[in-house]
VOVOKOL-586069 format. One record per residue (C-alpha): z, y, x. Coordinates in steps of 0.1 Angstrom, whole numbers, plus 5000, padded with zeros to 4 digits. Layout:
! VOVOKOL-586069
ZYX
...
END
This chain:
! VOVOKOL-586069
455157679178
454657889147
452957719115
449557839117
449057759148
449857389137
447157439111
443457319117
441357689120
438157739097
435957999108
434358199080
430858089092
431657699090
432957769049
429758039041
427157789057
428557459036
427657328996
431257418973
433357529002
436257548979
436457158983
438257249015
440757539008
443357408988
445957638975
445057528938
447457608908
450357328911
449357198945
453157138963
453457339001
456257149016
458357249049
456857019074
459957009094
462156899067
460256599054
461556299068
458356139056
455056249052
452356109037
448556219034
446956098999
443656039003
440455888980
437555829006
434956018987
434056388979
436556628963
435256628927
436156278926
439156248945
440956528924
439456358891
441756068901
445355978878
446755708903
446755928932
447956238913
451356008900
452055888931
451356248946
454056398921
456456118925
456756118964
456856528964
460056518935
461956378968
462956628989
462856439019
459356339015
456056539019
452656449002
449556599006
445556569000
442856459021
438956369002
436256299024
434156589035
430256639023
427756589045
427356959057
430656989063
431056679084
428256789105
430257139110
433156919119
431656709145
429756999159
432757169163
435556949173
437656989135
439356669129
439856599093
442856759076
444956799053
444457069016
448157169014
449057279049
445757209070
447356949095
445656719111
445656349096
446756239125
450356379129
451256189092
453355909087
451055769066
447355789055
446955609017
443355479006
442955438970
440355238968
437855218934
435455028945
433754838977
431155118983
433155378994
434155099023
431955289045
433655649037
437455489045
435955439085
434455729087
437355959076
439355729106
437055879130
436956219120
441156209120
440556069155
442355739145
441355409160
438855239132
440954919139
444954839128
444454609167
443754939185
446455159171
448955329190
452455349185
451855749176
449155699150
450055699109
450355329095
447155309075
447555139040
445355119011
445755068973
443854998943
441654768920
439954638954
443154508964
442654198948
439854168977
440754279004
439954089033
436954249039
438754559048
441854369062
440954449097
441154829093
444454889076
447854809087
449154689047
447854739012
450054758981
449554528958
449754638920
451054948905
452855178931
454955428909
457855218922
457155048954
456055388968
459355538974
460355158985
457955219013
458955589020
462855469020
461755129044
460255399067
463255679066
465955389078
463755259104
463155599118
466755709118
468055349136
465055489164
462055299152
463054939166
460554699176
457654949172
454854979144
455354579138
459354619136
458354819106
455754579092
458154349095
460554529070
457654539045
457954159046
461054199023
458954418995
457654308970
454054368965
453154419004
450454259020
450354299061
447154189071
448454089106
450853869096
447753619087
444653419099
442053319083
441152979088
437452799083
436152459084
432952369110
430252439085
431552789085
433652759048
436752939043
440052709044
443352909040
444953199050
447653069076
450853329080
451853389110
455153509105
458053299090
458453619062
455353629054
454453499019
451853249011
450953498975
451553828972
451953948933
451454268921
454054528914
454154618879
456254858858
457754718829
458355058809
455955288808
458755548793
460655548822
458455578848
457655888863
454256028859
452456338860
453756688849
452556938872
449056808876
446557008905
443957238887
441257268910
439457598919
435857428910
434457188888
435056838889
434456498878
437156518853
438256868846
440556818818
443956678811
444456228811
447156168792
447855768799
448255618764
449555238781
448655038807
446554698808
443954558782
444354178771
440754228752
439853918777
436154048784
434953798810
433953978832
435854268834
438354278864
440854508854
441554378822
443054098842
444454358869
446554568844
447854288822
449954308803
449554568783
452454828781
452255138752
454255418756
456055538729
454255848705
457356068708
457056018747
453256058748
454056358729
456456508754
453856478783
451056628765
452956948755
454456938790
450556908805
449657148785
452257398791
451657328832
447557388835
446257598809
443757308801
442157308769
440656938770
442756648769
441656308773
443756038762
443055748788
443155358789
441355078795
440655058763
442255368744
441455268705
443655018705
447155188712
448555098683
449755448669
446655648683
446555738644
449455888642
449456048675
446156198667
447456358637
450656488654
448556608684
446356798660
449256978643
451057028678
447757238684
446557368658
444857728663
444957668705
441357548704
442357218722
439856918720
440756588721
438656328732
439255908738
436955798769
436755438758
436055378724
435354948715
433254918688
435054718668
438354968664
436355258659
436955478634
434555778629
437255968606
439255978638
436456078661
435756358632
438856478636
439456508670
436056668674
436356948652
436757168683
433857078703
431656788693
429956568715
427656268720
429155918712
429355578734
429455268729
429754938753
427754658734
427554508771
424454258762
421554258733
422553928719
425253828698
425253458721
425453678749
428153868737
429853608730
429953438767
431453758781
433953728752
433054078740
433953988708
432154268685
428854188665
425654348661
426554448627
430054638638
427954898660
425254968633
428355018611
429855228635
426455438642
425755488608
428755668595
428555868627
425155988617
426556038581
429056268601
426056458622
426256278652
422456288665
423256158703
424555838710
424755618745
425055268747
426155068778
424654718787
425154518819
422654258835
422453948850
425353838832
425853418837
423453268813
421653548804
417653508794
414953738792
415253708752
418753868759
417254148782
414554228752
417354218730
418354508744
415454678735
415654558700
418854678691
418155068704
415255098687
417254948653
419855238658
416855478664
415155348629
419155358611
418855718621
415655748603
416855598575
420155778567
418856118579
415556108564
413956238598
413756198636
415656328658
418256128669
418556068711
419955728723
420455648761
420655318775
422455248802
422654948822
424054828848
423654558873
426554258870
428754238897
430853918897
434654028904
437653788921
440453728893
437553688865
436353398847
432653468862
434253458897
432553158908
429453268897
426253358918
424953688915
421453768911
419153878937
417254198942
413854088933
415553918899
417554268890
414254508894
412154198877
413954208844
414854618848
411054628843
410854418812
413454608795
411654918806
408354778790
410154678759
411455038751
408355228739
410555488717
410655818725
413955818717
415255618737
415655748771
416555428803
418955478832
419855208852
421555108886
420055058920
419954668921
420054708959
422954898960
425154618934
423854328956
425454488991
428554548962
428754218951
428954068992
432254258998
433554188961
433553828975
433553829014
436353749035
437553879074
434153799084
432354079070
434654369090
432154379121
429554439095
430854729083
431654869111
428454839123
426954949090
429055279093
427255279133
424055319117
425155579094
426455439063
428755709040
428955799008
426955478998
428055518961
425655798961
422455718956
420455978976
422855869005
422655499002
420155299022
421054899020
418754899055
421654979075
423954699058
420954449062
420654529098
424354509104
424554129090
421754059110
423354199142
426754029131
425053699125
426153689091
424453489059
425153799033
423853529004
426953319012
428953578999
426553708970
424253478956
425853128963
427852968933
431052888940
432652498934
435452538910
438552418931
437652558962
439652828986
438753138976
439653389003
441153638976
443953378963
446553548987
446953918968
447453768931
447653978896
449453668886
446653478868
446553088867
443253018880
443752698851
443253048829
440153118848
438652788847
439052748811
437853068803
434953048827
433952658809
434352858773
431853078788
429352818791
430252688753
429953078740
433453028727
435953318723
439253378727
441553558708
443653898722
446753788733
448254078721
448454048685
447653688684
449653398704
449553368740
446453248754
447953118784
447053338815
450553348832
450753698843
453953758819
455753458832
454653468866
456053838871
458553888847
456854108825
456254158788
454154278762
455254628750
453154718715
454754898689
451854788658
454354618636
456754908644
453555128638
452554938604
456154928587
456555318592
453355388578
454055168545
457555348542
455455718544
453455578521
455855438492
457655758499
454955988496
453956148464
450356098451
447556318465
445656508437
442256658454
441156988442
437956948421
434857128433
434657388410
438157468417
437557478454
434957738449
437557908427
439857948455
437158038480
435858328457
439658438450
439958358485
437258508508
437958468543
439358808564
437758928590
439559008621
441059248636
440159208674
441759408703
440459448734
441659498772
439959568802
442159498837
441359538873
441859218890
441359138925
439858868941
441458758975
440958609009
442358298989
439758268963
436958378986
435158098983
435657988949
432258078927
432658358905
432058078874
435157908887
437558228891
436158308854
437457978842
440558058864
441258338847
441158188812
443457908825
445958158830
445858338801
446658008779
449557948807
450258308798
450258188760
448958528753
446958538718
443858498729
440858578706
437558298706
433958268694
432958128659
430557848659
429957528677
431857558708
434757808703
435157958735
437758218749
436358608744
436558728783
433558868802
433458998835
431559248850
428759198876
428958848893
430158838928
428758628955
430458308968
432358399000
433058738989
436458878986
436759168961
439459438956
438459578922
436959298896
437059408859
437359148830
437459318796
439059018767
439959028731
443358898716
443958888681
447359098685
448059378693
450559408730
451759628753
449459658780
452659668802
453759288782
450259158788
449859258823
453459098831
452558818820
449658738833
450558848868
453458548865
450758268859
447558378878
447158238914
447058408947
444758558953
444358698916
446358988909
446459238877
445859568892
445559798865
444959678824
444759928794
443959918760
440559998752
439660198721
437060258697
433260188706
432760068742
429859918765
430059578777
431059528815
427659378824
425659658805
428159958820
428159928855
425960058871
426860098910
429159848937
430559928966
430659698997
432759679029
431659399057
433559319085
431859159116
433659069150
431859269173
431959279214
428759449221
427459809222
427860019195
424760209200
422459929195
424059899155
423860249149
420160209161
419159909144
420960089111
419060419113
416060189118
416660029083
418160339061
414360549076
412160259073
409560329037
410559939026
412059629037
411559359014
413759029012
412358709002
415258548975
414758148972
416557968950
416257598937
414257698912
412358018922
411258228947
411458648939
411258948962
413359218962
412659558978
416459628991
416059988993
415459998957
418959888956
420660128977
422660398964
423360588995
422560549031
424260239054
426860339074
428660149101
431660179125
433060059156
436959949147
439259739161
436659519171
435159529143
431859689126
432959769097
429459839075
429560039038
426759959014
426260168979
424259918959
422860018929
423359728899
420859748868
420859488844
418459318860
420959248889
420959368924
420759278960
423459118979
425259289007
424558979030
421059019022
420259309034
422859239065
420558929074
417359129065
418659379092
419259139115
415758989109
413459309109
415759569127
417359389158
420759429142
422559269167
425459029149
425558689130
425358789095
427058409086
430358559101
430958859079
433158929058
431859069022
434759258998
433759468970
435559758967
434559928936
432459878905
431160198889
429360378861
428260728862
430360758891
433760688873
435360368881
435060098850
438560078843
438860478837
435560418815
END
């Protein structure tokens, strides 16, 4: 059977009638086509929500490059599909598949969950049932892929267990390619004992949990006991894997750059791993212990390799808590240099209060500047001290105020609620300290103007956390004291976002649930639940419904307070805490007592190093003794005086420059039809950074990269002639530049024709001035009836169409627009319909306009959803742009 017929078929019609259809093509820059055939393992990556967020996420991208360096082993994408496009799916019998080679799910070895956070639960089921995979691991043939999951929720799982066949817990840079290798012997000995010989196997690595191999156990009033093993391998706590360098692990080079926007559409480069900040409430600082830097020099060589791989010109330099790598100084200056004239921004994601340093955020800013946020997490200082936050009132009106010195005008400050112990004088508190950063403004500024958001969320207690015993509020108590905070803010200023309490309390039953709540879910997913992180989506009807079907308490799991010392159904899958650690912490919580970072301090006595083997890798004292040898060694700075700086800028004047510019004829191709004609601009400059051609940008604010293109193209059109005219601050071949280009744009994109333009030239937008159009339709009927319905529309006085768009309505007399008659043929087939639109700087009409407009008014006899739109020219004054 020949590949494409192996490949899951997407008519036209299905990707013109859904929202971002490019969420479904694939063939992004980087993204790895494997032979199917050779792969003796092949996995299908998947994060069970949309695209944007999927492809925004680091852990599946590493374990997405490592498993595709083998070349035995094939990995490859699969996100959730939107609404719309589910509905296409069902309707017409698609079963989900894979980005890279459009297989079905089904026919993979495996199918990997990462899984962020219990409301995407719902999403994990539902993509079982599009894939055609029985929901439960019970039901599973011996054919189907073994269905594992991964992730922070792994220290959790149970509510979940029911559905997958094992989880990893932990970090899986390693134990992924243990898995792949467990899977490649058993299938070349002839797959003894089935799908549980090879569970079996997974007994003997480390990190594995097979659901299957347990039972839960309870008592007669219904409480959880133990979980009993069933099998004499199967151990009674599984730890987490964890890498113990983060310089020799493999990580990403070659990340995917998507065709459309995304969550996060820029480079992560992962400073360390882990956090021992010890907030109390904060799971994954308890997750990723202990914290592991990577050395500058290495972090070094991954950015320029990133870098050199995308065309990005963002980088984010990610951790938990990414202002306390302990050479982020350094690295920041060396970063800097590395780039300097590329117009590369740098930004940190997580900034503490405490180890913030606005001279930093100055510099890496100088690029593009943008709001600052901070995480005060609660408005009193006694609150903030339960949590262990550890950072003062004080620090962040430091903080703010030398970032308003700096220009800063827009700040964000996070807060949670419902925290243990918290009053309504903390929830006012709130109040009080945005509206003292407001009135710092004021002061330092000597006006208004400043914009601070408050953000808060709802608490969530989390297993492996001090506050894990802890009862979480109810719905009626969230929305109470989300309305005395609203009442308290009364500044303009000060805009208020917070969470949907209803949506954290169904969070907060599965954060803490055991086996029991599988039929729920299921259930919940009967009634409809998807995509329940989503707001608009969410309905916690459907979730109260199902525990009432199910016969299930939900306020056993969410609002009861758990006795210290009793089973907790979690205790299995272990990040290697002592829960002596948690108790203490959790009774210091009580006290408002902190405790000290482990990292720079002494050991505070959580066991994860001991437990697993595992140390503490910071290089600060390394850090600190090179910085006092630079210094000793350095010679004294003497600053330039102001008068003499104005001396040198008057001797000095800054040049203007010389800017040369290039027009090319590019095409846009059935590849990129349906990526937007924003995203194939952004494409475009992506490549010519790849291309490391010496492109020319704006002065001001935002620098930005001087390309324009000419008249925007419709999304789902193909185009053989697309002019972009750009400006480079050297002077090339047009031969050099074109070569170049060609090698790092995708397909799809090819460099038809480029030249030099000279002298004084129109702008592409203001000099066309005329496009051409041919539409293909599949087309079985008679002939005749087109020609008629055609005639009918080029002889008729008007024929208006009625534009709608989210935010207006217009209408556009289409035979304004026409430059010559309509014309069709019969071929192959095939109509085959030629439009001569007329473009005016106003805009124009759209082919498939006045195709549906025909069908409408004229009888035209075809599905205008099924044709096929390519521009074939773009014109002024009759003379195609590129000979302009």
């Amino acid at each position: 059977m020949e590949e494409w017929e192996e490949m899951v078929q997407l008519d036209h019609s299905i990707l013109q009638s859904v929202l971002k259809p490019a969420r479904y093509t694939g063939g992004e820059w980087n993204a790895v086509r494997k032979d199917w055939d050779a792969a003796a393992c092949r996995f299908a990556l998947a994060l069970p929500d949309v695209y944007e967020v999927g492809m925004s996420n680091l852990g599946l991208a590493i374990l997405y490059e490592i498993l595709n360096r083998r070349a035995d082993i094939l990995a490859e994408r699969v996100y959730a599909p939107w609404v719309d496009m589910e509905e296409k799916m069902r309707e017409k019998g698609i079963p989900l598949f894979s980005l890279e080679s459009r297989r079905e799910i089904h026919t993979f070895d495996f199918l990997g969950f990462s899984l962020q956070y219990e409301m995407i639960y719902s999403n994990v089921l539902n993509m079982l049932d599009l894939a055609g995979i029985p929901l439960y691991a019970s039901a599973r043939g011996e054919d189907a892929p073994f269905i594992v999951g991964g992730g922070p929720c792994v220290y959790n799982i149970e509510p979940i267990a029911d559905f997958f066949d094992f989880f990893v817990i932990g970090e899986g840079e390693e134990v992924i390619l243990e898995i792949a290798d467990a899977f490649i012997t058993w299938r070349t000995a002839g797959r003894p004992g089935g799908r549980r010989g090879f569970l079996t196997r997974l007994l003997d690595v480390d990190g594995i949990y097979v659901p299957s191999f347990y039972e839960p156990q309870y008592d007669a009033a219904g409480n959880f006991t133990e979980l009993r093993p069933l099998h004499p391998g199967a151990r009674p706590v599984i730890y987490k894997r964890v890498v113990k360098d983060m310089d020799d692990v493999m990580s990403v080079e070659h990340p995917i750059v998507p065709y459309m926007d995304i969550v996060h559409n820029r480079l992560m480069l992962d400073l360390f791993r882990g956090c021992s900040r010890g907030c109390r409430f904060c799971q994954a600082g308890i997750a990723y212990r202990p914290a592991r830097e990577r050395t500058e020099a290495c972090l070094r060589r991954m950015a320029h390799g990133l870098t050199e791989a995308t065309g990005y010109d963002e980088m984010s330099l990610t951790s938990l808590s990414s202002a306390d790598y302990s050479c982020l100084g350094r690295l920041v200056d060396d970063l800097m240099d590395d780039y300097r004239g590329e117009q590369i921004s740098f930004s940190l994601p997580s900034l503490r209060i405490d180890s913030f340093s606005i001279d930093l955020a100055h510099k890496m800013q100088q690029v593009r500047k943008s709001g600052l946020t901070f995480a005060p997490e609660a408005g009193t200082q006694r609150l903030r001290d339960v949590i262990n936050k550890g950072v003062t009132e004080e620090n962040l009106i430091e903080a703010c105020g030398a970032a308003f010195r700096h220009g800063w005008k827009q700040v964000k400050l996070y807060f949670m609620m419902g925290l243990p112990t918290e009053t309504d004088e903390d929830i006012i508190g709130i109040a009080r300290l945005a509206k003292r950063v407001v009135d710092l403004y004021t002061e330092i500024r000597g006006r208004r103007g400043v914009k601070v958001t408050v953000s808060v969320s709802c608490f969530v207690p989390k297993p492996y956390t001090p506050f894990q015993w802890f009862g979480q509020l109810s719905i009626e108590e969230f929305q109470r004291r989300q309305q005395l905070l609203k009442e308290h803010i009364t500044d303009r200023s000060i805009s208020f976002h917070y969470h949907d309490a209803r949506l954290s309390v169904i969070e907060g039953v599965f954060a803490r649930g055991d086996r029991r709540l599988a039929p729920a879910l299921y259930e919940a997913w009967r009634n409809g639940a998807k995509f329940d992180g989503w707001s608009d989506l969410f309905d916690d009807a459907r979730y109260f419904a199902a525990f009432e079907t199910c016969g299930i308490d939900w306020t056993y799991f969410s609002r009861r307070t758990r006795t210290i010392g009793e089973p907790l159904p979690w205790a299995h899958t272990s990040p290697g805490v002592l829960e002596r650690f948690l108790r203490q912490e959790w009774q210091k919580a009580l006290a408002a007592s902190l405790t000290v970072d482990c990292r720079r301090t002494h050991c505070t006595g959580c066991g994860i190093c001991p437990t697993l083997g595992v140390d503490i890798v910071d290089y600060a004292a390394v850090e600190q003794q090179r910085t006092a040898e630079e210094v000793q060694a350095a010679p004294a700075e003497v600053l330039p005086t102001a008068a003499q700086t104005d001396e040198t800028n008057v001797k000095n004047p800054p040049q203007e420059r010389t800017l040369t510019t290039y027009r090319g004829l590019i095409t846009k191709g059935e590849e990129l039809r349906y990526v937007s004609h924003l995203d194939y601009a952004n494409l475009f400059v992506r490549a010519c950074r790849r291309a490391h051609l010496p492109m020319a940008y704006s002065e001001g604010f935002n620098p930005h990269m001087k390309v324009a293109f000419a008249s925007a193209l419709s999304l789902g059109a193909a185009s053989d002639a697309e002019y972009v005219d750009f400006e480079m601050t050297e002077v090339l071949p047009a031969a050099e530049v074109m070569t170049r280009l060609r090698r790092h744009l995708p397909v799809g994109a090819d460099m038809i024709r480029l030249r030099m333009l000279e002298g004084k030239h129109k702008a592409l937008m203001a000099d066309v001035d005329e496009a051409r159009y041919r539409i293909a339709v599949a087309y079985a009927g008679d002939a005749a009836l087109v020609e008629e319905s055609v005639r009918r529309y080029n002889e008729a006085e008007t024929a208006v169409w009625h534009r709608v768009t989210p935010k207006k309505k217009r209408e556009i007399e289409t035979k304004a627009f026409l430059k010559s008659p309509v014309t069709v043929r019969l071929e192959d087939g095939r109509l085959i319909f030629w439009m001569n639109l007329v473009v005016t700087p106003a805009g124009s009409v759209k082919p498939i306009e006045i195709l549906t407009l025909m069908a409408r008014d004229f009888d035209l006899p075809i599905d205008p959803g099924e044709a096929y739109v390519t521009r074939i020219g773009l014109f002024s004054e009759g003379r195609a742009l590129i000979d302009r």
